[in-house]
C-alpha positions as CSV (number, residue, x, y, z in Angstrom):
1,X,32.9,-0.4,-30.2
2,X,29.9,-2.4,-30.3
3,X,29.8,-2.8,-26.4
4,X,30.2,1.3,-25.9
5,X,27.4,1.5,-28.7
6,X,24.9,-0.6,-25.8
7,X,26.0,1.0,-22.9
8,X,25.4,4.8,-24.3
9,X,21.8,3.3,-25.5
10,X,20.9,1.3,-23.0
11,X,22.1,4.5,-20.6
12,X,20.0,6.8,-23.1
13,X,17.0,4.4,-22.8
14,X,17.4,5.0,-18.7
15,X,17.9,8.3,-18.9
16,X,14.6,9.0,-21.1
17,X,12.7,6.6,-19.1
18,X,13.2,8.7,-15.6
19,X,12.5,12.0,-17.6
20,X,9.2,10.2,-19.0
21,X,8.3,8.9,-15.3
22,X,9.8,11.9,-13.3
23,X,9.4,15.0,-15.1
24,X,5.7,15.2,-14.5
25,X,6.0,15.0,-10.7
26,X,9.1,17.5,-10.7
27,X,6.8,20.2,-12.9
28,X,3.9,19.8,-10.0
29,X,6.0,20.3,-7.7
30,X,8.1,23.2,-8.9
31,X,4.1,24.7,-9.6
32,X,2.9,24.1,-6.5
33,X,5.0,26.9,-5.2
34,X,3.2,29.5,-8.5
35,X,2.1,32.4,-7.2
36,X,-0.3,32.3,-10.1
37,X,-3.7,30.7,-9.8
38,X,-3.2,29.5,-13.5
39,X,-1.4,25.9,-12.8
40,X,0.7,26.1,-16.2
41,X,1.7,30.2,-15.6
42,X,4.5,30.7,-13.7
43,X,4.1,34.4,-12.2
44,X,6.5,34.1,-9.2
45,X,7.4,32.0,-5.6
46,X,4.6,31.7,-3.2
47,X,4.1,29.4,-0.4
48,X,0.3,30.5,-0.1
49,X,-1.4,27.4,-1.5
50,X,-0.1,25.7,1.3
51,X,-1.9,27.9,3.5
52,X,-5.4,28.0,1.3
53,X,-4.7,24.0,1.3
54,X,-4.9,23.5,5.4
55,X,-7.7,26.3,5.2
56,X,-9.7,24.0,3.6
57,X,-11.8,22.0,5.4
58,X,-13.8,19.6,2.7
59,X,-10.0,19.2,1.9
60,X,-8.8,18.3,5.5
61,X,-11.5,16.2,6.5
62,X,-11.2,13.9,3.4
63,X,-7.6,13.4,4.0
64,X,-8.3,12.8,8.3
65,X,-11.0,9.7,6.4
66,X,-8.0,8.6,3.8
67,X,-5.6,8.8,6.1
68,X,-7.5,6.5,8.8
69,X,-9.4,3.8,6.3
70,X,-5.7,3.6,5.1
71,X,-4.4,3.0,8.2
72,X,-6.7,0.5,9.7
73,X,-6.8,-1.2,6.1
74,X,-3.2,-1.9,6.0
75,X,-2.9,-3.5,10.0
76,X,-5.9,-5.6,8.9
77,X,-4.5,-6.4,5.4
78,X,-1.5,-7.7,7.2
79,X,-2.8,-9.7,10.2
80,X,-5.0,-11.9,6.9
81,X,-2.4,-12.1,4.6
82,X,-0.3,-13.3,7.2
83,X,-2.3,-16.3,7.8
84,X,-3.3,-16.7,4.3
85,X,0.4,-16.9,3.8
86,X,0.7,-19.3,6.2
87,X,-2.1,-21.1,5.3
88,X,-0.7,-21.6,1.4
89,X,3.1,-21.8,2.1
90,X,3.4,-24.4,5.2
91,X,0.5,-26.2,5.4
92,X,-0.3,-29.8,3.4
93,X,-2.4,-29.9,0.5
94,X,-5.8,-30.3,1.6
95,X,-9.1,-30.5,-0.2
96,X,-9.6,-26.9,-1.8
97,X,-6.3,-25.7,-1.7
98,X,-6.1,-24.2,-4.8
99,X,-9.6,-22.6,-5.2
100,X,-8.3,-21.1,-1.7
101,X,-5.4,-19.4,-3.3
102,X,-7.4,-18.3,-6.3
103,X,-9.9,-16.7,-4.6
104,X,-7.5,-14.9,-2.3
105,X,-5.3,-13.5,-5.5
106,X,-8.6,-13.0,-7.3
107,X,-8.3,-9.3,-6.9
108,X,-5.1,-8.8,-8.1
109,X,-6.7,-9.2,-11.8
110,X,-10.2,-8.3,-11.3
111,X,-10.9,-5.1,-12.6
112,X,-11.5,-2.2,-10.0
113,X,-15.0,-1.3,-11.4
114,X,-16.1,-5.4,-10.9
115,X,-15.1,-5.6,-7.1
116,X,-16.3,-2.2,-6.0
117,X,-20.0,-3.2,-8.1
118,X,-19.7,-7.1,-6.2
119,X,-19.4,-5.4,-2.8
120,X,-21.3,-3.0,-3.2
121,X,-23.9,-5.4,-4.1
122,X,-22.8,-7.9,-1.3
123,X,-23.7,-4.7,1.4
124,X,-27.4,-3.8,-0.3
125,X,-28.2,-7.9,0.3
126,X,-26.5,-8.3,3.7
127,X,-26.2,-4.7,4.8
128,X,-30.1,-4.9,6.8
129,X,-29.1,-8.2,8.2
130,X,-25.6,-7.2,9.9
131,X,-26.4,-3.2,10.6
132,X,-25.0,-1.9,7.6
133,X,-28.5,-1.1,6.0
134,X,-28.1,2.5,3.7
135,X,-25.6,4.1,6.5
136,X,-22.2,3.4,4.5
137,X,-19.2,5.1,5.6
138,X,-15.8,4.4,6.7
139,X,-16.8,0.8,7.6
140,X,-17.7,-0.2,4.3
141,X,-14.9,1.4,2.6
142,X,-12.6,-0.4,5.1
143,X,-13.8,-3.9,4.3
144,X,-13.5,-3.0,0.7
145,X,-10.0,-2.2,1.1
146,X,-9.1,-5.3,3.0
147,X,-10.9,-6.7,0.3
148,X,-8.3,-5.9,-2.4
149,X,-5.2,-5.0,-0.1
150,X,-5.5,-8.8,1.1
151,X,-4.5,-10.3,-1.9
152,X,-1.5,-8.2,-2.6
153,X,0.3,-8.4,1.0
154,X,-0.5,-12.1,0.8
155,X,1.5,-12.5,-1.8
156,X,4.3,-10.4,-0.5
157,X,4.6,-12.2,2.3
158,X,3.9,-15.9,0.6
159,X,6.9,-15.1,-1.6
160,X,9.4,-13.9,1.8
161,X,8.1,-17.2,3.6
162,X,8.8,-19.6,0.8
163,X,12.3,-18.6,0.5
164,X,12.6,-18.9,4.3
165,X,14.7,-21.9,5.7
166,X,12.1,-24.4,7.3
167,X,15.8,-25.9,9.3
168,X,15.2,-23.0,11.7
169,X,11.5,-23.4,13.0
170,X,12.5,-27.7,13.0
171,X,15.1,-26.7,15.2
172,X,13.3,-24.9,17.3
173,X,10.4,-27.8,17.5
174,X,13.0,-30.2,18.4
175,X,14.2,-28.1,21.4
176,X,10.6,-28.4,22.7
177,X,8.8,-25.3,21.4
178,X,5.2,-25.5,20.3
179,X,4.1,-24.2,16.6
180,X,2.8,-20.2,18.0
181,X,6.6,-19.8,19.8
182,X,8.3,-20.7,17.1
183,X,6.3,-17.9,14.9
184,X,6.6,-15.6,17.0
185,X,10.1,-16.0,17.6
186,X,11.5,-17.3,14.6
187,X,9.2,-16.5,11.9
188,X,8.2,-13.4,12.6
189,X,11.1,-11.3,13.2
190,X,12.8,-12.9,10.3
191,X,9.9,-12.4,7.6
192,X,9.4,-8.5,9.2
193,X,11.1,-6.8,6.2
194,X,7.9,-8.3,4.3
195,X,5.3,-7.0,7.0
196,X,6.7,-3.7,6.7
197,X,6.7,-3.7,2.9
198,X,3.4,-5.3,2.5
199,X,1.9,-2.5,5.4
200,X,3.5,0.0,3.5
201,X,1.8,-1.2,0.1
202,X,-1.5,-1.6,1.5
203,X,-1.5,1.9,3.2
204,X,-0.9,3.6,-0.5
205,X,-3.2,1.3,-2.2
206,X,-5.8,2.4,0.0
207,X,-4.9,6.1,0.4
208,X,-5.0,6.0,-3.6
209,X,-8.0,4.5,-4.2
210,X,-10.8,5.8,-6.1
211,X,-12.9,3.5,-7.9
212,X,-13.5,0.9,-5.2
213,X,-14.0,4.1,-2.5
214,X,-16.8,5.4,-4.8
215,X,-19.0,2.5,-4.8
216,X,-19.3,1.8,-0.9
217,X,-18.6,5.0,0.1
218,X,-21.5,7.3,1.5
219,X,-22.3,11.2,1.9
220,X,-20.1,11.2,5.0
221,X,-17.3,9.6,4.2
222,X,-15.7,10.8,1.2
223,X,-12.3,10.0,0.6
224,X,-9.4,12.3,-0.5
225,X,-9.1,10.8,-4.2
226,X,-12.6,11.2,-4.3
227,X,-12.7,15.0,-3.3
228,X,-9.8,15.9,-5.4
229,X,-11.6,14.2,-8.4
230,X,-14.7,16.6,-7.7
231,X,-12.3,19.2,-7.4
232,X,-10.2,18.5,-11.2
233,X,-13.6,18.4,-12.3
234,X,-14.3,21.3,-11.5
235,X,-11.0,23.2,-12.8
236,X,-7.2,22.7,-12.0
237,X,-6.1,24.2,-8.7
238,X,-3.1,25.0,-7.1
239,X,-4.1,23.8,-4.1
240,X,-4.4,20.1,-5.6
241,X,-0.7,20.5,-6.9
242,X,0.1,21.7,-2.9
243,X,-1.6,18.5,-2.0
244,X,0.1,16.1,-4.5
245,X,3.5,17.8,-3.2
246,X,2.6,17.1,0.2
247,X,1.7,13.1,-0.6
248,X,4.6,12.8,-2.7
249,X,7.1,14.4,0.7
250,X,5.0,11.3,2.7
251,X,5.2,8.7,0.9
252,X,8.8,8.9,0.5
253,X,9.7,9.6,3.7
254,X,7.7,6.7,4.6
255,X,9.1,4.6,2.1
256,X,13.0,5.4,3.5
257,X,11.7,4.7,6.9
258,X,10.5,1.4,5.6
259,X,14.2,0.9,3.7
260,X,15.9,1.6,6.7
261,X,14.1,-0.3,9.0
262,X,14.4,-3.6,6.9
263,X,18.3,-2.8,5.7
264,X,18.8,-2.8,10.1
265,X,16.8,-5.7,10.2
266,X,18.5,-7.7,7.2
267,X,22.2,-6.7,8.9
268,X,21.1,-7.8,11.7
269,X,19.9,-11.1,10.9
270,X,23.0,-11.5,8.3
271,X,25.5,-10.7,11.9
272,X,23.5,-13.2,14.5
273,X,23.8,-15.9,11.3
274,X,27.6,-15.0,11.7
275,X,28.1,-15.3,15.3
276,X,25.7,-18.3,15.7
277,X,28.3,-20.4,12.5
278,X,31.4,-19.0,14.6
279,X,30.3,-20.1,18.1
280,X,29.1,-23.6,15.8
């Protein structure tokens, strides 16, 4: 009895849990087909947001500049925390080490509002010296981004090569390949479930962010958070709930994309293992 008593609580606690984190995003996106222009009034089904949504073009352009710093943030987010990874999983301890890897996770607990003020300040000092000056835009929200998406693909990755077997890449040395073939063709394809999950998580912390975006960001370059912030401001619209809809259908069809991609890559790995032991 006591055992059926858990289960029906601990499945109770579940079930309440999803209806605490899901329900909101089911009621925008059941509203984001109102008819009404009241958000909370359902008067009917109405695709026509969608339309007044694309015929926006403060709207549009804001998501073209998220959708491109995000891009460009996460392949540069990966190519560093790749080597910081590297740096803080296989080489020796050397002089520094570990003010190395607190500086690069530094931003994983430093509060938004500190490291968009720091750069922001870092870019007024330098910002005449390298060409920066007043003009900020894209670039400067770009290197904020790989600022703080560094730290969190580096330690995505750190974690994947740490549990790697270091047997392989010594095998492959003693067979006469240098230290660059044996990442690229051990290392690499076997920690690219990580790549892909730590691309995929600096491409949404980017797209989402606000704070950071609104400190180096100038009149030109305003992101998509920032515009639909204005825009909430302002008053609720239906066309941000036709927006939020549209990130939501994104994101997870990017996200299965990304679970596909590593759950072919993982079986695959898991079936050479096999047929490399048998031939053994």
């Amino acid at each position: 009895m006591s055992q059926q008593r858990n289960s029906k609580f601990t499945l109770t606690m579940l079930v309440l849990g999803f209806v605490f984190l899901y329900a909101p995003i089911l009621s925008l996106i059941v509203y984001s087909f109102n008819e009404s222009r009241l958000v909370t009034v359902w008067s009917g089904f109405s695709v026509k947001w969608y339309g007044e949504l694309f015929r926006d073009q403060q709207m549009m352009s804001a998501a073209w500049v998220s959708v491109q710093v995000a891009f460009w943030t996460a392949c540069a987010s990966v190519v560093l925390g790749t080597m910081s990874a590297m740096v803080m999983t296989r080489f020796r301890d050397f002089r520094g080490k570990t003010l190395f890897g607190a500086l690069i996770t530094a931003p994983l607990v430093m509060p938004e509002v500190i490291t968009g003020l720091s750069i922001l300040l870092l870019f007024v000092s330098i910002g005449p010296i390298i060409g920066i000056g007043e003009q900020r835009g894209m670039l400067t929200i770009w290197i904020a981004h790989v600022t703080f998406c560094m730290a969190f693909v580096t330690v995505v990755i750190s974690s994947r090569l740490g549990e790697l077997d270091r047997s392989l890449e010594e095998a492959a040395m003693d067979l006469g390949a240098n230290r660059v073939k044996v990442f690229f063709v051990i290392t690499l394809p076997i920690i690219a479930p990580a790549l892909v999950s730590g691309w995929l998580l600096a491409f949404t912390l980017s797209l989402d962010d606000l704070v950071i975006a609104s400190f180096v960001s100038g009149p030109s370059s305003t992101t998509l958070p920032m515009k639909v912030f204005s825009s909430v401001r302002l008053g609720l619209s239906p066309k941000i709930n036709a927006l939020a809809t549209l990130m939501i259908l994104a994101v997870s069809i990017a996200a299965v994309i990304g679970w596909w991609l590593m759950t072919r890559d993982e079986k695959k790995r898991q079936r050479d293992m096999q047929m490399a032991l048998q031939e053994g």
